[in-house]
GUBA-783956 format. One record per residue: residue in one letter; x, y, z of N, C-alpha, C in turn. Coordinates in pm, whole numbers, padded with zeros to 5 digits, always signed. Layout:
! GUBA-783956
AXYZXYZXYZ;...
END
This chain:
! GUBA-783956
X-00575-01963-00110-00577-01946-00256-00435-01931-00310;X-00365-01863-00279-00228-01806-00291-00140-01817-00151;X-00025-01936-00194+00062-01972-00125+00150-01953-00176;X+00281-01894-00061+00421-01860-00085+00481-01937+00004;X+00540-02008-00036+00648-02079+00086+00804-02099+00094;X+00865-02045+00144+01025-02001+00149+01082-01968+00014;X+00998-01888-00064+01088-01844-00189+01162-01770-00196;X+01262-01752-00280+01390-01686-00294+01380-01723-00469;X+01445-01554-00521+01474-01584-00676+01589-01574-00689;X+01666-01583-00800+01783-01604-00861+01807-01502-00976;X+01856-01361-00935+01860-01247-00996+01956-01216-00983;X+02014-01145-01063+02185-01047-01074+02190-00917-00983;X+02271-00916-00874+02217-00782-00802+02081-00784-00698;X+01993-00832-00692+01898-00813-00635+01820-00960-00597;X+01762-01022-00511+01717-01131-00488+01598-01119-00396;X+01469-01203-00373+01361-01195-00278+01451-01314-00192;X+01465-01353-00029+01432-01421+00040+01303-01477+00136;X+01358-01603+00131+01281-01635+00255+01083-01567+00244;X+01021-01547+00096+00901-01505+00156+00830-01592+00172;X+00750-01584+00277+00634-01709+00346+00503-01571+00313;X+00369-01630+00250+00305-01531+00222+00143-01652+00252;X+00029-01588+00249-00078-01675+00255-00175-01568+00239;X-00262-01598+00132-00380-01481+00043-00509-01589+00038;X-00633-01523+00048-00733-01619+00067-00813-01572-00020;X-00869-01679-00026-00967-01693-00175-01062-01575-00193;X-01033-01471-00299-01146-01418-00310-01125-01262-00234;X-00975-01276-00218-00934-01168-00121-00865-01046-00230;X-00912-00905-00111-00821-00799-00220-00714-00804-00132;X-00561-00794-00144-00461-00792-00093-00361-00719-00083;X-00289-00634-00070-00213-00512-00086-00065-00550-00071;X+00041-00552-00131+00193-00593-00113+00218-00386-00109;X+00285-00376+00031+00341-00238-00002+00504-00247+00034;X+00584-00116+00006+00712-00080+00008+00806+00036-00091;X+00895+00040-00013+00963+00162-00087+01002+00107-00240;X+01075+00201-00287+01100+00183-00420+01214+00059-00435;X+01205+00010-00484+01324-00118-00506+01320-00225-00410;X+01226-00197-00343+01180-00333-00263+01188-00487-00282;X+01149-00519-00404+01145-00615-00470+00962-00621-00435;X+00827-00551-00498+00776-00560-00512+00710-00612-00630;X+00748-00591-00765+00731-00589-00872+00811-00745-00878;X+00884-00799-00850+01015-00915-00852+00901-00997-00803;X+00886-00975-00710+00743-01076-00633+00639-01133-00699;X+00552-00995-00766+00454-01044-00891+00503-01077-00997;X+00588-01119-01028+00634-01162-01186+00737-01305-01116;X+00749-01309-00999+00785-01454-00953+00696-01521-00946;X+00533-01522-00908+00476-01540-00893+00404-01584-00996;X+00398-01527-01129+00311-01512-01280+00429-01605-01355;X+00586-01650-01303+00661-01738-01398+00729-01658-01492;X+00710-01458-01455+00832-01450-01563+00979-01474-01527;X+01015-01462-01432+01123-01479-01390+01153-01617-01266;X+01284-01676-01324+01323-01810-01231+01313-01794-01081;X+01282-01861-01010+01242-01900-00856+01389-01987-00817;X+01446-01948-00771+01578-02048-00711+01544-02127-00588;X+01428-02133-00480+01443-02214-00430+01246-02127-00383;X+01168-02290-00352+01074-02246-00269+00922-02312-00369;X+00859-02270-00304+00689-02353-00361+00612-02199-00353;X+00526-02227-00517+00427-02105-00525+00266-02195-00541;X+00154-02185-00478+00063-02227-00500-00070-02208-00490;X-00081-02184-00606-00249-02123-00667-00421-02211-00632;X-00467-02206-00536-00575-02267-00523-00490-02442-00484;X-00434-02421-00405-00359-02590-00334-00281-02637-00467;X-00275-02600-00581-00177-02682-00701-00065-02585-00717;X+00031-02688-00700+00177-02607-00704+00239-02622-00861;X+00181-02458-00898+00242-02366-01047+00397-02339-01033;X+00462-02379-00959+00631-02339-00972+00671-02338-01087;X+00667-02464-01136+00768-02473-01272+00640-02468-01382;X+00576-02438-01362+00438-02431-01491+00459-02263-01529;X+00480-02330-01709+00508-02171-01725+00329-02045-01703;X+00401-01992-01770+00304-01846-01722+00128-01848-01771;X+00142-01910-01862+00002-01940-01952-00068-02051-01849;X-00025-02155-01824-00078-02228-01710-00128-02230-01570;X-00077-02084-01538-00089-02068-01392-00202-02047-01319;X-00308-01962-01467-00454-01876-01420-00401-01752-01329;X-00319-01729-01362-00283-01576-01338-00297-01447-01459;X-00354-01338-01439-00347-01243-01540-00251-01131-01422;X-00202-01070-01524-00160-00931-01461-00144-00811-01531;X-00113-00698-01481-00149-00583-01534-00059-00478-01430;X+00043-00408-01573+00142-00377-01525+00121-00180-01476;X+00173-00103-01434+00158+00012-01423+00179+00106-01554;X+00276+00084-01633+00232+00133-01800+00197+00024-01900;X+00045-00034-01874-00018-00099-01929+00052-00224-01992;X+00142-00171-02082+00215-00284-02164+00115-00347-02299;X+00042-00229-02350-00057-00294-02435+00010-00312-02616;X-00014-00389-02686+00046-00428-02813-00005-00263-02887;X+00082-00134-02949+00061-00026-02991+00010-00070-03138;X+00036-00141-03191-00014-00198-03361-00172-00263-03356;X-00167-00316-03231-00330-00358-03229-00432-00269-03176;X-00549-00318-03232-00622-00226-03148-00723-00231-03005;X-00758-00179-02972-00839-00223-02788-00881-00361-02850;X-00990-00385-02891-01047-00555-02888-00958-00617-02942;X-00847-00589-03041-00755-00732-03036-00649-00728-02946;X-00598-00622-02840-00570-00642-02706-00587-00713-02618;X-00726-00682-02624-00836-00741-02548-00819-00907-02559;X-00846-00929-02628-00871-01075-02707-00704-01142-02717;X-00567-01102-02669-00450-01156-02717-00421-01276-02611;X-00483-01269-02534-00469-01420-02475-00506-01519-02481;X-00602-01496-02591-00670-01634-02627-00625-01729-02670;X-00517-01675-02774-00381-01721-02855-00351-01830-02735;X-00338-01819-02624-00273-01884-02549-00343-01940-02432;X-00469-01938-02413-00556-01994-02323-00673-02062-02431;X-00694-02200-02360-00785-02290-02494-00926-02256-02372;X-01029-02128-02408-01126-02127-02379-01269-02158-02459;X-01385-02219-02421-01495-02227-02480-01511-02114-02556;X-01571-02101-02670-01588-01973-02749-01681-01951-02722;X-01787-02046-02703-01957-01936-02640-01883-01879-02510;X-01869-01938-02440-01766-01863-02284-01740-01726-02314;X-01626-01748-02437-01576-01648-02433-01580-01503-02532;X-01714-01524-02600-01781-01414-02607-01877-01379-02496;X-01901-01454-02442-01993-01364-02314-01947-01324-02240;X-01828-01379-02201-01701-01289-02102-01657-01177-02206;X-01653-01129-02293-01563-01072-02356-01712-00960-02351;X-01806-01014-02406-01977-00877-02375-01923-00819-02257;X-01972-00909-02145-01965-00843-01956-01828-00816-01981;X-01675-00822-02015-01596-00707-02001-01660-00577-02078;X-01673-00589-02186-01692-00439-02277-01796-00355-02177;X-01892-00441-02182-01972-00365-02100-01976-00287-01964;X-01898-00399-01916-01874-00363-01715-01755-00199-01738;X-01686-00234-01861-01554-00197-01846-01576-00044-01915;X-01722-00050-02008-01722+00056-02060-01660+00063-02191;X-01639-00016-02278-01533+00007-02414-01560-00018-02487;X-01694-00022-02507-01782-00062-02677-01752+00049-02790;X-01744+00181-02718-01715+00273-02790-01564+00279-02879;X-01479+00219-02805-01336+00204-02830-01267+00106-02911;X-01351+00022-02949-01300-00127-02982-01225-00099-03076;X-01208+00000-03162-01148+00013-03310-01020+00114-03279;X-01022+00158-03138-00910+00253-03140-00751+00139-03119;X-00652+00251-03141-00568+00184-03125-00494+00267-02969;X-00409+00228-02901-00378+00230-02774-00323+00393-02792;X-00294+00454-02913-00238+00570-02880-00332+00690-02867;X-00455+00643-02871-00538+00749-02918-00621+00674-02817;X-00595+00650-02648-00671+00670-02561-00581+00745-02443;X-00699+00804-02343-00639+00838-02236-00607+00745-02102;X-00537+00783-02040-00469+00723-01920-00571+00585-01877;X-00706+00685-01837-00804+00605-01773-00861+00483-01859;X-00888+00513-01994-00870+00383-02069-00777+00309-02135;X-00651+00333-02112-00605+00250-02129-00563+00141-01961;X-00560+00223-01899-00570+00099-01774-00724+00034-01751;X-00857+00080-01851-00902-00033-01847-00941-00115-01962;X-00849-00103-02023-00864-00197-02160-00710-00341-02092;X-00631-00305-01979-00582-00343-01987-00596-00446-01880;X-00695-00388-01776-00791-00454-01714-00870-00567-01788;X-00910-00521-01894-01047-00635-01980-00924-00731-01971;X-00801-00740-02065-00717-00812-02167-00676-00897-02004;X-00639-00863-01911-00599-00972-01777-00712-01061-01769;X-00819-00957-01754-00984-01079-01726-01048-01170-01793;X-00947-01162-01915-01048-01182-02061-00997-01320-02039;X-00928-01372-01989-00845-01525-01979-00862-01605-01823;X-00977-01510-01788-01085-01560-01634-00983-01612-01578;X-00869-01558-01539-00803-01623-01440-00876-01593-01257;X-00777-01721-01238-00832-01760-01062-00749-01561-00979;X-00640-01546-01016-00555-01464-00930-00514-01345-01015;X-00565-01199-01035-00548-01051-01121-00423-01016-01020;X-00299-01011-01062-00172-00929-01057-00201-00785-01107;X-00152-00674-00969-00151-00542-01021-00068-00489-00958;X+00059-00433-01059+00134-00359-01065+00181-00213-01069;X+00093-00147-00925+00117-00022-00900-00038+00048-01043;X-00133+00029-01043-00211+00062-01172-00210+00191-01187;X-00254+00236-01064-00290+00387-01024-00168+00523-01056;X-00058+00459-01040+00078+00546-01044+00091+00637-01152;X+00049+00636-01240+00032+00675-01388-00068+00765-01447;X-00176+00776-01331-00289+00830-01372-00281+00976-01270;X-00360+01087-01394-00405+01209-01302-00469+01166-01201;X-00489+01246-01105-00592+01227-01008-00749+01225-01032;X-00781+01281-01102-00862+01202-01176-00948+01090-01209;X-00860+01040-01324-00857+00911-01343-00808+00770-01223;X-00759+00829-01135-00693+00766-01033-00840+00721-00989;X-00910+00828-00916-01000+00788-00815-01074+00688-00923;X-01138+00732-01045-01225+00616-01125-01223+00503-01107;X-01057+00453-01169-01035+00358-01159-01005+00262-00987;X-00980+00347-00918-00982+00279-00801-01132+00243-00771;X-01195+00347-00792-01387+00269-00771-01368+00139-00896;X-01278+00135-00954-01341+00067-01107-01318-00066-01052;X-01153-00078-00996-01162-00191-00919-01201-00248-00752;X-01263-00169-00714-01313-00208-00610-01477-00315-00665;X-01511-00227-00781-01638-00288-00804-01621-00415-00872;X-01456-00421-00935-01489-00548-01036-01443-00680-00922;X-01359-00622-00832-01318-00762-00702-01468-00782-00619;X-01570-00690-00584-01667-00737-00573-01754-00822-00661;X-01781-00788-00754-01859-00860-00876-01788-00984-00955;X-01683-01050-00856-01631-01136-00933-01610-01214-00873;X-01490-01376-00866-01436-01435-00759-01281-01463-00736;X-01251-01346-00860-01103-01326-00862-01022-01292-00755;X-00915-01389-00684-00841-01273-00595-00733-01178-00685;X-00746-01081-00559-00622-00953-00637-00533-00918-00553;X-00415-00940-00632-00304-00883-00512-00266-00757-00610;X-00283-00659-00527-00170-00566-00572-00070-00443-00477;X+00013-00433-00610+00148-00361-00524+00134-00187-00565;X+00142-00135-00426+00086-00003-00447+00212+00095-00341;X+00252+00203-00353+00299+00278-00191+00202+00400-00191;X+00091+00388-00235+00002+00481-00194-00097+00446-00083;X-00106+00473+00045-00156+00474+00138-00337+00455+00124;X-00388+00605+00069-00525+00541+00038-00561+00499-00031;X-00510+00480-00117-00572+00323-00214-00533+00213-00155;X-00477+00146-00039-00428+00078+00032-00531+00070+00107;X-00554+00152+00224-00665+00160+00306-00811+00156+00261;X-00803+00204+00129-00949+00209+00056-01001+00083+00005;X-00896+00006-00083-00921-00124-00142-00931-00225-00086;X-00864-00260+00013-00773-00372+00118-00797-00385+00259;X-00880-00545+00271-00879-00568+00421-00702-00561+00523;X-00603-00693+00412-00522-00747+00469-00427-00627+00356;X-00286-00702+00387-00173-00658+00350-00043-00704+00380;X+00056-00618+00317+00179-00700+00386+00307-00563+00317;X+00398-00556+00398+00507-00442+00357+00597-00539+00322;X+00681-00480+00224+00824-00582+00176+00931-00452+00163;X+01060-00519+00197+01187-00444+00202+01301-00482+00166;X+01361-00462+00092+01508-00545+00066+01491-00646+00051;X+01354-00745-00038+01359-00814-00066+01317-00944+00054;X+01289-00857+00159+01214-00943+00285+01022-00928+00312;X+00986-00970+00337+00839-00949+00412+00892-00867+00564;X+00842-00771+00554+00861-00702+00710+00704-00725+00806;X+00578-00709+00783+00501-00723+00831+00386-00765+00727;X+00296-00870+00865+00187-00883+00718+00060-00878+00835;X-00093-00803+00803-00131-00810+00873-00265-00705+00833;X-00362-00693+00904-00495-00585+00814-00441-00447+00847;X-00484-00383+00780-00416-00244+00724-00398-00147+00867;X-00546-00164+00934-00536-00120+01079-00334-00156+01147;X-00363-00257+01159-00241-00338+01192-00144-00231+01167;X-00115-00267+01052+00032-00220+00956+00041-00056+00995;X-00069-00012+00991-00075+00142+00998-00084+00226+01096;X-00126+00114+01219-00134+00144+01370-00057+00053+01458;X-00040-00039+01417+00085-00110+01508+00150-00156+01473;X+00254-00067+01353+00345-00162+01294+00486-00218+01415;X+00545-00326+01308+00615-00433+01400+00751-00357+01419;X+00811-00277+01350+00988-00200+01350+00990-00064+01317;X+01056-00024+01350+01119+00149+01323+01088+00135+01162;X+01148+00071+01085+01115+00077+00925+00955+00093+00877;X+00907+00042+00946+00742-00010+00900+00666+00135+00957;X+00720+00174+01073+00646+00271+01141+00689+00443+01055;X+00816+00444+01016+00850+00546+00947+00802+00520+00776;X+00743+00373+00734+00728+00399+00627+00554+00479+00606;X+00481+00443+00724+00327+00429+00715+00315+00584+00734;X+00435+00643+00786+00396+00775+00780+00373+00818+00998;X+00438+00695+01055+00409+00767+01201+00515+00867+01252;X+00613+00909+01150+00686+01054+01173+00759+01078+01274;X+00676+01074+01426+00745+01021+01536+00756+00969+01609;X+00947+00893+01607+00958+00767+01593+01076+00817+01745;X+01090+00775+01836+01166+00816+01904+01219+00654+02035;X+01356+00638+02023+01399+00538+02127+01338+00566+02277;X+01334+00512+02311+01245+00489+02458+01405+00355+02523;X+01346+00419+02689+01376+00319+02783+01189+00351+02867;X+01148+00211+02902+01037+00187+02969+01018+00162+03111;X+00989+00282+03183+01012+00219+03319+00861+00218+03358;X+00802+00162+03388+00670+00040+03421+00561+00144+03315;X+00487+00234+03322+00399+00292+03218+00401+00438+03166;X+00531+00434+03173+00624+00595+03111+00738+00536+03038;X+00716+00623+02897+00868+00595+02828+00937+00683+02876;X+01069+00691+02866+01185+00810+02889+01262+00842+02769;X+01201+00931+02699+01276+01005+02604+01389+01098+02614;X+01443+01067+02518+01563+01167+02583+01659+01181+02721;X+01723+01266+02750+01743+01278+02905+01630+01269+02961;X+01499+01346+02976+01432+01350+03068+01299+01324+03063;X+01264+01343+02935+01139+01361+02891+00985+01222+02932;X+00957+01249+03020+00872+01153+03015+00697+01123+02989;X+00714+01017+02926+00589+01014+02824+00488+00882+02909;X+00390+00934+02925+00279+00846+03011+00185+00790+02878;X+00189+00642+02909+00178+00510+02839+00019+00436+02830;X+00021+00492+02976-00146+00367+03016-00121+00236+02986;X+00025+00247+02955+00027+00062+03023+00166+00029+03030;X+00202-00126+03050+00330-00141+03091+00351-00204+02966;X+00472-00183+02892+00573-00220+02778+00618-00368+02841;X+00604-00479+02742+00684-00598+02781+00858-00594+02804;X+00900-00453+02727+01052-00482+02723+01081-00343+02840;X+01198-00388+02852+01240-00270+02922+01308-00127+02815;X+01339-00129+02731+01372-00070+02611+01354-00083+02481;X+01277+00064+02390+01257-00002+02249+01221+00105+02203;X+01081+00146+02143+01031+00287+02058+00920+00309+02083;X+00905+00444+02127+00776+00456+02077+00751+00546+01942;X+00621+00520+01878+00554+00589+01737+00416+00684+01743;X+00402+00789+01701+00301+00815+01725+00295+00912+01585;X+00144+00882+01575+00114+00971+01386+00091+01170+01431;X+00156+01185+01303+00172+01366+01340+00011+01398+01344;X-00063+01342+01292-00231+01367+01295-00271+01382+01444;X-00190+01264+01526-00269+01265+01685-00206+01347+01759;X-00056+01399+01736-00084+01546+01808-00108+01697+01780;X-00202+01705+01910-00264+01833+01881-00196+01948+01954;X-00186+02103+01856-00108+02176+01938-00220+02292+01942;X-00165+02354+02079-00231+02455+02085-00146+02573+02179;X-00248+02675+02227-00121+02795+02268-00187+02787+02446;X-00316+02724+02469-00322+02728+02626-00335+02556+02689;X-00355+02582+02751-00350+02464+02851-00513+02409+02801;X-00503+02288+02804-00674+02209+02752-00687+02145+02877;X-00831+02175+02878-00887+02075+03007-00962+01909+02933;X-00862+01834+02882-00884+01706+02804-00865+01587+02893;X-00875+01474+02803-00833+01360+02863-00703+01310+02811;X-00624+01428+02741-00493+01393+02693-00368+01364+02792;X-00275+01289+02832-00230+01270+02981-00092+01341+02937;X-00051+01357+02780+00072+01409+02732+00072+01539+02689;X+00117+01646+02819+00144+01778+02714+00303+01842+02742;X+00278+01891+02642+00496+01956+02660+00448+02064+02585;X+00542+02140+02590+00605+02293+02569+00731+02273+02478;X+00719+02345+02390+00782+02330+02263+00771+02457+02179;X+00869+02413+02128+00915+02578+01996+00922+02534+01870;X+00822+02640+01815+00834+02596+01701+00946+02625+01571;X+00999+02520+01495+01118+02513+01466+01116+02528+01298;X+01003+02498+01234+00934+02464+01064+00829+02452+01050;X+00790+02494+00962+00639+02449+00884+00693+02449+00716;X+00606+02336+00688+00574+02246+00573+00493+02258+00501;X+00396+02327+00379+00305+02308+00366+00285+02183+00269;X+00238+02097+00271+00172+02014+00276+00020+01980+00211;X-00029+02110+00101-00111+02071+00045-00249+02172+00138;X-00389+02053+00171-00448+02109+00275-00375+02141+00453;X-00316+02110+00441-00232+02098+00567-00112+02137+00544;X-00027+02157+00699+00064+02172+00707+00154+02129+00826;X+00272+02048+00805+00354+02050+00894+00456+02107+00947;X+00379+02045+01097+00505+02203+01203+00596+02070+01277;X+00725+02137+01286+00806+02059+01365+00794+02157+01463;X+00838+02049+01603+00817+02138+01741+00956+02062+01823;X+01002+02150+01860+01119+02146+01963+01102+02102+02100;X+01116+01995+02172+01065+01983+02299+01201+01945+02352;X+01305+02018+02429+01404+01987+02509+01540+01977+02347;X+01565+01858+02290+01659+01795+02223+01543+01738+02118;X+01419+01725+02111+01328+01596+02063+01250+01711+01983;X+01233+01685+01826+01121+01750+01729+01058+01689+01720;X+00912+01692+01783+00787+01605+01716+00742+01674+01618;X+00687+01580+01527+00589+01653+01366+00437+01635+01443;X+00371+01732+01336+00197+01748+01385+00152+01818+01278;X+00083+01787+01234-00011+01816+01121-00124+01920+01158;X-00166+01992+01110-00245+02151+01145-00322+02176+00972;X-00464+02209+00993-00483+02283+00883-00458+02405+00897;X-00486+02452+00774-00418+02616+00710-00534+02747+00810;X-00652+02646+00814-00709+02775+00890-00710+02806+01020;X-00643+02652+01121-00603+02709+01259-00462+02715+01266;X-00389+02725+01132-00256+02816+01155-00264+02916+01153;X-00305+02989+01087-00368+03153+01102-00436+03171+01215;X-00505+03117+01258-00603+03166+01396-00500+03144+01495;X-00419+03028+01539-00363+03039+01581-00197+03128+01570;X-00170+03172+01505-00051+03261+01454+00054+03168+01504;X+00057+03044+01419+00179+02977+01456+00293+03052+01346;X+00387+03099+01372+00547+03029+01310+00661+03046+01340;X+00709+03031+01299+00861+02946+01364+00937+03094+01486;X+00980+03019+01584+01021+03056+01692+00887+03047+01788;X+00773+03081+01740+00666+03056+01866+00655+02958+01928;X+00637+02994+02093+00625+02902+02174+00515+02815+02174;X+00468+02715+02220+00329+02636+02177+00350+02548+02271;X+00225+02479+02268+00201+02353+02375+00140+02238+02251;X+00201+02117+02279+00165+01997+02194+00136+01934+02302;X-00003+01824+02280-00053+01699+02365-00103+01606+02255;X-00110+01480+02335-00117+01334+02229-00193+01236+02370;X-00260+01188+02333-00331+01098+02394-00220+00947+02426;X-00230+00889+02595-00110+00793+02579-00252+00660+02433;X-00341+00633+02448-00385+00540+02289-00322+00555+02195;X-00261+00707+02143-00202+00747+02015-00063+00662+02062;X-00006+00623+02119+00137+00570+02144+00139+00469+02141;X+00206+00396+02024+00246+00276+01962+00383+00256+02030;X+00419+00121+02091+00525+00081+02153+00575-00041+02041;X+00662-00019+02043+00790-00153+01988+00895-00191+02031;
END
């Protein structure tokens, strides 16, 4: 449905290379990355607001490169809405018409099933300042759909909203990419709305594609030290591999359950999979060390403890009520174990 092939833009300061990308019909899709990534550069290369210096973009096999933005069958929808403040929700709603030549029976019945699906019959007369968060990201939702494009651009939607309104609208669009045949790409660095919305995906960095691949993938076997510290696997530690033990550090050695293709590289492992405790477990965990504890984090429901093992702090995540039972803090001695499955090699 959505083809990228060696594009690169032509920006002051900042540029995309080289992205090779491939989105399938009908797919929800996730673009993630840190801030200044060139995430946002991507979707608006893509929609024709901004020049493409070298490369092919193509929507359902027809190559939209040089077709401006009205032509493409792209809608998008930015993270502060971007809605006209002088108009009101239905002539929002309705401002693309100006610029898309649709059937008018069409497009009052698309314009019913938005109000309706979307919830905004009540609203039609307001004007954008006199709604909340949650409707105005979906009035701004209708005004992308209202011009039935093939491909919905979303620009971080969720970022803006209480929590709240967050979760709504994340059910809001899960239900409308089901009930439709729109694909959706969108650009998010929130993890579960990532995992929640999205089979596939893809991380971008400096204006590169770093990995592309289903979320499992990205989040459990990412491809570099960057990808693995962005998903949140915490610890990230150089390895030399001698047949199914890494060697951390001077001495430290970490049992694998299998043999590494390289002889040197990283291993990753998420602070969730290790578990600490104060005696010895009779498990099937093959990794335990002795460690001091060095910090705690709180973290909301949780909390993170850094643990001292030799020269090496692993992170591990603990709720609040077996930190108390257990009387962890800092200087106590402890035992951490991790399953060698939890150990991601690169």
């Amino acid at each position: 449905m959505i083809t990228i092939e060696d594009l690169e833009t032509r920006l002051s300061g900042f540029n995309l290379r080289e992205i090779n990308l491939s989105i399938e019909e009908g797919e929800f899709f996730i673009l993630m990355g840190p801030t200044g990534a060139g995430k946002t550069i991507l979707l608006e290369a893509l929609a024709g607001l901004i020049p493409i210096k070298c490369g092919r973009v193509l929507i359902g096999g027809r190559d939209v490169t040089r077709l401006p933005p009205e032509k493409r069958g792209i809608g998008i929808v930015y993270q502060d809405y971007a809605l006209f403040p002088h108009l009101t929700v239905m002539e929002n709603i309705k401002y693309g018409l100006h610029f898309h030549k649709l059937n008018r029976k069409e497009a009052e019945k698309g314009l019913g099933e938005l109000i309706e699906e979307l919830d905004l019959a009540h609203l039609g007369n307001r004007l954008p300042l006199n709604l909340s968060g949650g409707e105005l990201q979906r009035v701004a939702l209708a005004r992308a759909l209202m011009v039935n494009p093939r491909v919905l651009l979303l620009d971080e939607p969720l970022s803006a909203l209480d929590p709240g309104f967050r979760e709504d609208i994340r059910h809001e669009l899960k239900r409308l990419h089901r009930s439709s045949t729109v694909t959706f790409l969108m650009v998010t660095h929130d993890f579960a709305e990532a995992l929640s919305l999205a089979d596939r995906g893809a991380v971008i960095s400096s204006g590169r594609i770093e990995q592309i691949g289903t979320m499992e993938d990205i989040f459990k076997r990412p491809s570099t030290e960057f990808i693995a510290d962005f998903v949140g696997m915490k610890n990230i530690f150089a390895a030399e591999f001698r047949g199914s033990r890494a060697i951390l550090g001077e001495d430290l050695h970490v049992e694998l359950g299998r043999r590494p293709l390289n002889s040197h590289g990283y291993i990753a492992i998420r602070p969730e999979d290790i578990v600490i405790h104060k005696k010895a477990l009779a498990s099937s965990m093959r990794n335990s060390f002795g460690g001091v504890v060095k910090g705690l984090f709180d973290q909301g429901f949780y909390y993170e403890v850094h643990l001292q093992v030799g020269k090496l702090t692993f992170k591990s995540l603990i709720t609040k009520k077996s930190l108390f039972e257990l009387k962890i803090h800092e200087g106590v001695e402890i035992l951490l174990s991790f399953k060698s499955a939890a150990i991601h090699t690169f």
